[in-house]
C-alpha positions as CSV (number, residue, x, y, z in Angstrom):
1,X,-24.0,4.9,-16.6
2,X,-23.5,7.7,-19.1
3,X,-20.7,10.6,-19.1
4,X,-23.7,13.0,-17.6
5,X,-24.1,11.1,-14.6
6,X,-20.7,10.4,-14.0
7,X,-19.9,13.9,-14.4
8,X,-22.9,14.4,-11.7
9,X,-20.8,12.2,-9.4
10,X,-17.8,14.2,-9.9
11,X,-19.5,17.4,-8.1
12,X,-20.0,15.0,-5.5
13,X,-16.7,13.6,-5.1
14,X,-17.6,10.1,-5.5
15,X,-15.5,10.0,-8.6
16,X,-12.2,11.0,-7.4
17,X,-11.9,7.1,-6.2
18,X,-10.7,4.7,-9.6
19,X,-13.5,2.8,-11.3
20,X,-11.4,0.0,-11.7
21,X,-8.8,-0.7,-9.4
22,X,-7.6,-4.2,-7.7
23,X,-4.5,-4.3,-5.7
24,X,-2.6,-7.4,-5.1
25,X,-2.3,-9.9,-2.1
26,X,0.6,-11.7,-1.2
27,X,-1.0,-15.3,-0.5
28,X,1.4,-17.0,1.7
29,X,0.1,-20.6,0.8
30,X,3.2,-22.9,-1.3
31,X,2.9,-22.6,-5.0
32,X,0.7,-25.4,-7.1
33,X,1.5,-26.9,-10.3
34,X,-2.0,-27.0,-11.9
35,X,-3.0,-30.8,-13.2
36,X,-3.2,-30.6,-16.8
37,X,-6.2,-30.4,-18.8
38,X,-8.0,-33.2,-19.3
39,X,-8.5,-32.5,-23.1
40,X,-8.2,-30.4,-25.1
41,X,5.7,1.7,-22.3
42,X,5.2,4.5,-25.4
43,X,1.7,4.2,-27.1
44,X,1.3,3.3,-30.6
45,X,1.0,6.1,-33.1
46,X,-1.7,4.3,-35.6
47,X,-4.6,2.5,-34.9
48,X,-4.6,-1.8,-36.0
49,X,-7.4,-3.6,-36.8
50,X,-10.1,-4.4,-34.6
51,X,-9.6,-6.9,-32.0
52,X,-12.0,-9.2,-33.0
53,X,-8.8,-9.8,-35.5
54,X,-7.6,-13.4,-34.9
55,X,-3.9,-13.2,-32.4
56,X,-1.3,-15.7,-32.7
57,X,0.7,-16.6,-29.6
58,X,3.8,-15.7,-29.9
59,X,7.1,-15.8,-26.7
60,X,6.1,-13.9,-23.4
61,X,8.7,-10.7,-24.1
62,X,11.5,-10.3,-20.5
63,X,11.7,-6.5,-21.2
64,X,11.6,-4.7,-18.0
65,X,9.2,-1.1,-18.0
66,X,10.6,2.2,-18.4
67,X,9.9,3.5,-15.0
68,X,11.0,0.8,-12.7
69,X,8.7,0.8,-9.2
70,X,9.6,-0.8,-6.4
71,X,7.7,-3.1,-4.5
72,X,6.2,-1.2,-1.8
73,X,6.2,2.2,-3.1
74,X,2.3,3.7,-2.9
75,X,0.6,4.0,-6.0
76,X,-1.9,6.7,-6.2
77,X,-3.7,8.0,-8.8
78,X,-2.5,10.2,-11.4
79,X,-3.1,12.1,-14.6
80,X,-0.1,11.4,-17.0
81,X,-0.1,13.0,-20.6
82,X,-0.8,10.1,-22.2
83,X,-2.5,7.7,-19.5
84,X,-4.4,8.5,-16.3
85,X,-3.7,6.1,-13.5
86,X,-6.9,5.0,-11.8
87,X,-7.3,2.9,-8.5
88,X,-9.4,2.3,-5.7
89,X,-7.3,3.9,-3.2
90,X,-3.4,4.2,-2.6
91,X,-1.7,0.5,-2.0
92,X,1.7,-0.7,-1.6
93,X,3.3,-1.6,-5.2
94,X,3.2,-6.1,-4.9
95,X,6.9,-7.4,-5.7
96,X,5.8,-9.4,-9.2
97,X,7.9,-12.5,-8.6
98,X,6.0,-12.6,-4.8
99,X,2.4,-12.3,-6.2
100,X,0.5,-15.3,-6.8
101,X,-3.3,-15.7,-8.6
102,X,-5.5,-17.8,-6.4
103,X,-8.3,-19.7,-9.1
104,X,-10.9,-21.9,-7.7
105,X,-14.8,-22.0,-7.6
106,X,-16.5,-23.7,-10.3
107,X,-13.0,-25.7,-11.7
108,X,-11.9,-29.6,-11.4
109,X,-8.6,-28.4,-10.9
110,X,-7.9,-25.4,-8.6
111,X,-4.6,-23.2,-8.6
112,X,-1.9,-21.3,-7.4
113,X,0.1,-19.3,-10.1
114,X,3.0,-17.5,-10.2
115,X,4.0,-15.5,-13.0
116,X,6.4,-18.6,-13.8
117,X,3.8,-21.0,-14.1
118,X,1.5,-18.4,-16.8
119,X,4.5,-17.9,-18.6
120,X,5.3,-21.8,-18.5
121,X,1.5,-23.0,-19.1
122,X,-0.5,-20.6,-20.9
123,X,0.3,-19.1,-24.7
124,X,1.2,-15.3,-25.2
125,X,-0.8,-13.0,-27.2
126,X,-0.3,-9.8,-27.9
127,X,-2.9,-6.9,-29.6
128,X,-3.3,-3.6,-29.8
129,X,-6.7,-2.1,-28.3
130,X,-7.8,1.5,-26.9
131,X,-9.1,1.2,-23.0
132,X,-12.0,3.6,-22.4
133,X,-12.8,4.6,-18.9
134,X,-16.5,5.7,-18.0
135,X,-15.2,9.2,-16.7
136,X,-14.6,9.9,-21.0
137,X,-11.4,9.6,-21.9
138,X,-9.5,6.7,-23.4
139,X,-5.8,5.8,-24.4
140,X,-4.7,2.5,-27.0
141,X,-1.3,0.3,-26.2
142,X,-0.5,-3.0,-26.8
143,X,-1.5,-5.3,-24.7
144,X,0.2,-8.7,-23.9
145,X,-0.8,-11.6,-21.7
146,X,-3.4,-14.9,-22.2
147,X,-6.8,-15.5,-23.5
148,X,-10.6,-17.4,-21.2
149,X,-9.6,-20.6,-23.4
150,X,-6.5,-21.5,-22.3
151,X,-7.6,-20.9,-18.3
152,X,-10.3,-22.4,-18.6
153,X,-8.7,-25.6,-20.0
154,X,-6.0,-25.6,-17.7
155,X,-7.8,-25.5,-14.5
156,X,-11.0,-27.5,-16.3
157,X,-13.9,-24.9,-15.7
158,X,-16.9,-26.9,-15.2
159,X,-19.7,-26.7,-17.5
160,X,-22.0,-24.9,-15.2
161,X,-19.6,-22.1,-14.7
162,X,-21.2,-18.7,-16.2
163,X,-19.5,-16.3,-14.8
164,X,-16.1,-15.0,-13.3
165,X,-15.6,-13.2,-10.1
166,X,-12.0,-10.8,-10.0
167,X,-11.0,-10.2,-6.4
168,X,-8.7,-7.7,-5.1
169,X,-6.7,-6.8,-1.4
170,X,-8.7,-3.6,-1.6
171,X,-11.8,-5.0,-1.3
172,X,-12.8,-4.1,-5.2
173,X,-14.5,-7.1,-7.6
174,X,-16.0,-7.5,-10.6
175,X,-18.2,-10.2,-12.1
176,X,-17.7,-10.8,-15.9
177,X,-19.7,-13.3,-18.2
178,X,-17.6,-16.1,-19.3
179,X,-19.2,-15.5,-23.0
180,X,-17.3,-11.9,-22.7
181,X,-14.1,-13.2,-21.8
182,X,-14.3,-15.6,-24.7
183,X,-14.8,-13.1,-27.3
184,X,-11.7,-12.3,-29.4
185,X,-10.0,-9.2,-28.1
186,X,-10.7,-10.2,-24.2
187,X,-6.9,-10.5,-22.7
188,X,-5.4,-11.3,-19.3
189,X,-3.0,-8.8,-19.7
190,X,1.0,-9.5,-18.1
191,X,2.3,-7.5,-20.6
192,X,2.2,-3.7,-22.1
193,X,3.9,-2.1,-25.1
194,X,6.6,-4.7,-24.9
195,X,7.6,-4.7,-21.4
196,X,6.1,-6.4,-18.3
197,X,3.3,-4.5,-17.3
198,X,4.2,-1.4,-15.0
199,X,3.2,-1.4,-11.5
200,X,1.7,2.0,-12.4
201,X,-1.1,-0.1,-15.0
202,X,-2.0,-2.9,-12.5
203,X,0.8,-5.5,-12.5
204,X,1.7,-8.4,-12.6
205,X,-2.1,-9.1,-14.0
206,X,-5.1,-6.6,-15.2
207,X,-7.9,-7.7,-17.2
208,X,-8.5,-5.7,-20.8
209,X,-12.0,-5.9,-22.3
210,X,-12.6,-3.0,-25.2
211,X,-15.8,-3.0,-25.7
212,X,-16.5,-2.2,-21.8
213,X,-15.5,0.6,-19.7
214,X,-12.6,-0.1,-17.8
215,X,-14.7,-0.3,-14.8
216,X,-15.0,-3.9,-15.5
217,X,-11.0,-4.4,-16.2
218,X,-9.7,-5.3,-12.7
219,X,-6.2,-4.6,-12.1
220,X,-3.7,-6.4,-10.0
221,X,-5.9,-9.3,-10.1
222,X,-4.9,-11.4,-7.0
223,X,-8.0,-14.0,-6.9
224,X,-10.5,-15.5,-9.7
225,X,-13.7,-17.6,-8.7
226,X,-15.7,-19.6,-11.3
227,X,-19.4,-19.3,-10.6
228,X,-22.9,-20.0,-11.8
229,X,-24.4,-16.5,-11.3
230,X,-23.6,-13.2,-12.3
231,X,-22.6,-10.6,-9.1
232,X,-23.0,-6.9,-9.2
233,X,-19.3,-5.3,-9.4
234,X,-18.0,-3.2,-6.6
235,X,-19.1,0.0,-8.9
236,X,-23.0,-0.9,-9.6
237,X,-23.4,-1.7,-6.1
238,X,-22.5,2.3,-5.3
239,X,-24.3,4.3,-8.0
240,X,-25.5,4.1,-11.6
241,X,-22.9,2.0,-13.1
242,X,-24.5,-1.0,-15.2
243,X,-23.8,-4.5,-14.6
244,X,-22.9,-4.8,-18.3
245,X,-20.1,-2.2,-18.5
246,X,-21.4,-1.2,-22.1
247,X,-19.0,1.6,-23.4
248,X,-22.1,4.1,-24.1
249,X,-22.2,7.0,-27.8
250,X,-20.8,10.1,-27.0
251,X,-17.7,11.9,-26.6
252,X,-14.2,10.9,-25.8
253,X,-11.3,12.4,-25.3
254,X,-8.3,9.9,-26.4
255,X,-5.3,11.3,-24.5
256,X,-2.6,9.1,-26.7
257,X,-3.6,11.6,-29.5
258,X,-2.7,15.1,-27.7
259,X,-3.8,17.0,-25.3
260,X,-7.7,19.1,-26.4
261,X,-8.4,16.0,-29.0
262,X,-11.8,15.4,-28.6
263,X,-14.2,12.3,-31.1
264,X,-17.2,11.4,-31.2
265,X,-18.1,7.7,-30.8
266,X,-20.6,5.4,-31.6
267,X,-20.6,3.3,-28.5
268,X,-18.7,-0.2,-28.3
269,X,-15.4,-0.9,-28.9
270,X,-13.0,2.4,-30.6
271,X,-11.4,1.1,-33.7
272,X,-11.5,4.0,-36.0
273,X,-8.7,5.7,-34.2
């Protein structure tokens, strides 16, 4: 879908909703130690390199966010100065040490993790990427959280996996290519601008893909299915959103840079600014 059509939708109303929103379930069921594998808040001022960059893990940081939300408070969305807020529809704020990611489908070992256990089990990276949002504008922050290879490994995705499904309380999904969440810069994010991720951002776990509009990053991710066939995302099945999520040449207006900046882009991941 390009910024002309989605502006079309915006006369419409259909765009007031969030293009990538995911809200989190509390799943009552006891908390599972995965097997092991059976082998091997203020934005940055400069941009870094591109994420295709190699990231080394480094210790999951304990820093709480600036705005503290409490669990149960209604998020809406909202237009901050430096960040718009985008969801679904309002939904109570999950209490992070409650929330649990559900993992099965194509997988030898299926799981129930706490933040504990990703923390415990699965390496911290950190980078710093802009996030691009079909209705044209975009903001960069560091990002924190873990990468495909280390999920995969720990709950053994089966070779005929292709594809994951992210599943939300809201009744919002999105399908992703496993050879997109492979490529360097593709982050289960926990973690932003060195604090836990705010509740604002889609804590305790959103999914950050540069290249792709954040359509296809679900936030507060409560549920992730292995499978063998690509699905169309809760987006594509209501308009002209691609499958693909391809962020399109055009305009963008990068709100971390001030308010009336306006570049042009070439389409694909922003690294020049």
């Amino acid at each position: 879908m390009n910024r002309r059509h989605f502006l079309r939708l915006s006369a419409t109303g259909l765009a007031g909703v969030s293009l990538a929103a995911c809200v989190q379930p509390i799943i009552s069921s006891p908390e599972i130690t995965p097997a092991p594998a059976a082998s091997p808040t203020a934005a940055p001022t400069s941009p870094p390199a591109p994420s295709a960059a190699a990231i080394t893990p480094i210790p999951y940081p304990t820093a709480e966010p600036t705005t503290l939300i409490e669990p149960g408070t209604t998020l809406r969305n909202e237009d901050t100065a430096r960040f718009f807020v985008r969801y679904y529809k309002a939904f109570p704020a999950p209490d992070r040490e409650q929330w649990r990611l559900a993992i099965g489908g194509l997988v030898d070992a299926p799981a129930i993790l706490s933040l504990a256990n990703i923390r415990r089990d699965l390496p911290y990276h950190e980078q710093n990427t802009r996030m691009a949002c079909v209705e044209g504008w975009s903001s960069r922050a560091t990002w924190g959280g873990f990468i495909y290879n280390d999920l995969a490994a720990l709950v053994r995705a089966k070779p005929a996996a292709t594809h994951v499904r992210f599943d939300c309380i809201d009744d919002y999904w999105e399908s992703v290519a496993i050879t997109e969440l492979q490529r360097a810069g593709a982050l289960f994010t926990t973690h932003m601008n060195g604090t836990y991720l705010p509740a604002t951002h889609g804590a305790p776990l959103r999914m950050i893909l540069p290249w792709l509009y954040g359509y296809k990053g679900a936030k507060v991710i409560s549920r992730l299915t292995f499978s063998d066939k690509e699905e169309k995302g809760f987006w594509p099945n209501r308009g002209p959103f691609t499958t693909a999520g391809d962020i399109e040449a055009g305009r963008d207006f990068p709100l971390d840079l001030g308010p009336g900046e306006v570049r042009s882009i070439a389409g694909g991941e922003v690294t020049q600014y």
